[in-house]
N, C-alpha and C positions, 0 to 999 in steps of 0.2 A: 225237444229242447226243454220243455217243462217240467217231465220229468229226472232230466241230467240236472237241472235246476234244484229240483226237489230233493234228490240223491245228495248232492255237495251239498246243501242245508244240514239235512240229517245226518252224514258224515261229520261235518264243523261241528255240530251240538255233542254229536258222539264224544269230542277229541276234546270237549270243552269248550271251545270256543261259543263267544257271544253274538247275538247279531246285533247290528245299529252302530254306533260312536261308544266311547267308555262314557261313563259318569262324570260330570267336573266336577262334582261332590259327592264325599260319602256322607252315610245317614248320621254319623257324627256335627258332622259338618254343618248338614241340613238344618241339623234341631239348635247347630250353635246360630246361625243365622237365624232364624227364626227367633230365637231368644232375643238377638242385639236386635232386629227388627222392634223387638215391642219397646225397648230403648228408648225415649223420646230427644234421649239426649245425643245419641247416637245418627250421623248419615250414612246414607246408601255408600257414601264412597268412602268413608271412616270403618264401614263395617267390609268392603271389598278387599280394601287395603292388609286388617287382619287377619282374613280370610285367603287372601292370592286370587279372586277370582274377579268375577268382569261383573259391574251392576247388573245387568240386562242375567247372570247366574243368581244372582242374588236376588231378583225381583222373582226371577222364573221360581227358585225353592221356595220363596218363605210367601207368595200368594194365594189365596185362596183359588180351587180350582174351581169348575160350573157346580160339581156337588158338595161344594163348600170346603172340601181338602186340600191341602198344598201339597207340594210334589213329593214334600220329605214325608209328608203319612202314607204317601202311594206306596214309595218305598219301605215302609213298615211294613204293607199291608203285601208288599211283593215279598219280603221276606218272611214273612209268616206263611202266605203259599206256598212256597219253596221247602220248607220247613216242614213242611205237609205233604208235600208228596215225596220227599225225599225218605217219608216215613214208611211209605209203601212199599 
């Protein structure tokens, strides 16, 4: 069963397809939230509202993660890998 597991993974990636949930934001998105974030004039639900998406989206991009990064530079730092081995 592991390996019919394993097979239809490598197949889906073949054909494109992603694994997990989509994005609720793009890296556009990310870096514009992070911006309204330093805002002080600005609320979490003034900047959801501009945005379309949920606070608890908005706290997840624009915080700091345990090595100090928020989600939207993870994403930078995934499209730059990507970018790189796409190279190969």
């Amino acid at each position: 069963m592991r390996e019919r597991t394993a097979a239809g993974l490598v197949a889906a990636r073949a054909r494109g397809r992603k694994e997990g949930w989509p994005r609720t934001m793009d890296e556009r998105q990310a870096r514009m939230a992070q911006a309204l974030r330093e805002d002080p004039a600005l609320s979490v639900a003034e900047i959801c509202r501009r945005l379309g998406v949920s606070e608890a989206t908005v706290c997840r991009y624009s915080r700091p993660a345990s090595d100090g990064n928020t989600q939207a530079d993870a994403l930078d730092r995934k499209k730059a890998n990507n970018s790189v081995l796409s190279d190969i």
